[in-house]
C-alpha positions in Angstrom: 0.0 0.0 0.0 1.2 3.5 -0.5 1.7 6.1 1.9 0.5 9.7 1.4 3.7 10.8 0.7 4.1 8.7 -2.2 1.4 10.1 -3.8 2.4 13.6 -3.0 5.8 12.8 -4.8 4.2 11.5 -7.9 1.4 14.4 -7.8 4.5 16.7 -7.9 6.4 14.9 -10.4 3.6 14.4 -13.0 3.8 18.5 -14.2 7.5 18.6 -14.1 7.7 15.1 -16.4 4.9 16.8 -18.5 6.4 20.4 -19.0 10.0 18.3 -19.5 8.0 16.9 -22.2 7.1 19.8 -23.9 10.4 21.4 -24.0 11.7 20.7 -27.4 15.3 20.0 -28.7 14.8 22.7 -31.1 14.3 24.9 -28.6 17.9 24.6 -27.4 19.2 24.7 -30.8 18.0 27.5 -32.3 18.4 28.5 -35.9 21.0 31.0 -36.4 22.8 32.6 -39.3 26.3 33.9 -39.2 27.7 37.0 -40.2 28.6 37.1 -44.2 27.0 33.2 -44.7 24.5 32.8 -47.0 20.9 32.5 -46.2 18.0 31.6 -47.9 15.6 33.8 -45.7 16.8 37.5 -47.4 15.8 37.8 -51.1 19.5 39.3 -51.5 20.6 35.8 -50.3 23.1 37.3 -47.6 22.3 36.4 -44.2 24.0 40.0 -42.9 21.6 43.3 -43.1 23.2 46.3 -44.1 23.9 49.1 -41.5 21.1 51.8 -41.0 22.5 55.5 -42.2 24.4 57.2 -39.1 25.0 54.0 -37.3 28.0 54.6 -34.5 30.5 52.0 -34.2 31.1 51.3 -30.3 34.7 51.5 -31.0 34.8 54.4 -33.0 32.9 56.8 -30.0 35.6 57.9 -27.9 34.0 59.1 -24.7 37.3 60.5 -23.2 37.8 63.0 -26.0 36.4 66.5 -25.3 33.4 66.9 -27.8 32.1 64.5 -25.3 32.8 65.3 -22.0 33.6 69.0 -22.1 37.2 68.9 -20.9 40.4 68.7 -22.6 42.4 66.6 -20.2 41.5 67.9 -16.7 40.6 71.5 -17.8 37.4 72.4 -19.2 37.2 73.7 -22.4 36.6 77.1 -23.0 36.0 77.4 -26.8 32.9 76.1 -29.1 34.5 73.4 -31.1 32.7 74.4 -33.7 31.1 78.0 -35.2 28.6 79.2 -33.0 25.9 80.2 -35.9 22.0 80.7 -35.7 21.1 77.4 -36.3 23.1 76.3 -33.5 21.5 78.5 -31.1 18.2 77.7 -32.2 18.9 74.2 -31.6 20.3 74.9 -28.2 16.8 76.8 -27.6 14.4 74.2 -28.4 16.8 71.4 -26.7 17.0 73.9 -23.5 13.2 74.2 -23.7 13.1 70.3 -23.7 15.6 69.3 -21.8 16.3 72.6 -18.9 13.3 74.6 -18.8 11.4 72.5 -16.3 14.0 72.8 -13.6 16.1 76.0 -14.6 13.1 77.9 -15.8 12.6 80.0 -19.6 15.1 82.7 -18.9 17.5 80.6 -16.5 16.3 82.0 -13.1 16.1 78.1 -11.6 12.3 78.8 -11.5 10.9 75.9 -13.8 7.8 73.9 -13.2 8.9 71.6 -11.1 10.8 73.7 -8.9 7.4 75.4 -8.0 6.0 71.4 -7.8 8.4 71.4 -5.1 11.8 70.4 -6.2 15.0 72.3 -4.9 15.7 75.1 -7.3 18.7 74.8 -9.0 21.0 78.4 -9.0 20.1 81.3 -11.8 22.4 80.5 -15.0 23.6 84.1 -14.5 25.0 84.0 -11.6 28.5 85.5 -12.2 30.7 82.3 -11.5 28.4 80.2 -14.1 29.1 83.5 -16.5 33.0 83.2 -15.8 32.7 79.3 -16.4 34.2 77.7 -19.4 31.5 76.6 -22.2 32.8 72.9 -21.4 31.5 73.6 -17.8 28.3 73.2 -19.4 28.5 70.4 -21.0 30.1 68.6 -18.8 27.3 69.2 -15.8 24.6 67.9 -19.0 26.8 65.1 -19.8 28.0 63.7 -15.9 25.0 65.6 -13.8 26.2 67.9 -10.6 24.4 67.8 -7.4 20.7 66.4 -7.7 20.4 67.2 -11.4 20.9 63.8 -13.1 23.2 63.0 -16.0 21.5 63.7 -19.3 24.2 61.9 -21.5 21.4 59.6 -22.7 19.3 61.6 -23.7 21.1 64.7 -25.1 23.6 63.6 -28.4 27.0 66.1 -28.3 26.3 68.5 -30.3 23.0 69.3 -29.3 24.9 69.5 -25.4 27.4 72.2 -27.5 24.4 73.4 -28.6 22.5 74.0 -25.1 25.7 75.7 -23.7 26.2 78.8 -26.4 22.2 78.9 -25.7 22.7 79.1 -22.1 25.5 82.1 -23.2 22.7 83.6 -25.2 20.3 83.6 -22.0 23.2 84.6 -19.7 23.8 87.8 -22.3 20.5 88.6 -22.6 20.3 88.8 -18.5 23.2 91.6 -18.6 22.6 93.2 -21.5 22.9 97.3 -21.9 21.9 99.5 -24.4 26.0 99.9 -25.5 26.3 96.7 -26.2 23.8 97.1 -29.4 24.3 98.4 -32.9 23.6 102.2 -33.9 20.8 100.8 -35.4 19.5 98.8 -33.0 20.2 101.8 -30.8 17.9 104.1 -32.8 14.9 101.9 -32.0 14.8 102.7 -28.2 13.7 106.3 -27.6 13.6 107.4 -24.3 10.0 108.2 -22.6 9.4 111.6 -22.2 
């Protein structure tokens, strides 16, 4: 006669031995092709796809070299490394508006929507030592993050991080601008009120 814990073995057993069963072999050896063998699958009759356009090789993206990081070595660059035109700064603007604006605010005054959610303000972008700061300061605080403000390397390419720094120049300008600064002509268009 058999005991209850017999039974309680076999009552065990019985779904194991049946999802054993249902594992195939096929499972384990999976159809695969190799890079540059032929296959029968792609009309083309290559079993490797081409590259989409602007694929980055993992060994050609240096991270250590400055476009990246902002610094040349240990010192932080201090020059765009490339022309600072229009375009650029437009880029910056609608990246910034993206990417900045909800903690540092339109202008750069640290007052952004979440800041009056509740979050800890982060400090005006024209404060005079983030005006002295080299351009690669910027990039690097976007690329590597600085105090509770988290890295934004995966989500903002480079250039669009060279971009957001001659923006945040732009808004740090605009903060301290006088009426000297401007062209005649620009001059001419401010009278004084009466």
């Amino acid at each position: 006669m058999k005991t209850a814990g017999t039974w309680l073995v076999l009552a065990w057993s019985l779904p194991v031995f049946l999802i054993g069963l249902g594992c195939r072999r096929d499972m384990f050896n999976q159809p695969k092709s190799n890079p540059l063998q032929e296959s029968a699958f792609f009309p083309d009759g290559a079993a490797s796809r081409p590259l989409p356009p602007h694929t980055v090789s993992r060994d050609d993206w240096d991270q250590e070299s400055s476009f990246y990081t902002g610094r040349q070595g240990t010192n932080l660059i201090t020059t765009f490394p490339f022309p600072v035109t229009r375009a650029v700064l437009d880029r910056g603007r609608e990246r910034y508006d993206i990417y900045c604006a909800p903690c540092h605010g339109q202008t750069g005054d640290g007052k952004g929507i979440v800041v009056l959610r509740g979050l800890s303000a982060p400090p005006p972008l024209d404060l005079d030592r983030l005006r002295a700061s080299p351009a690669g300061h910027f990039v690097e605080v976007i690329t590597r993050g600085y105090g509770v403000m988290f890295p934004q390397s995966s989500q903002v390419a480079p250039a669009d991080r060279w971009a957001i720094a001659a923006y945040i120049r732009a808004l740090q300008l605009s903060q301290h601008g006088t009426l000297p600064d401007l062209s005649a002509a620009e001059q001419a268009k401010f009278k004084p009120r009466p």
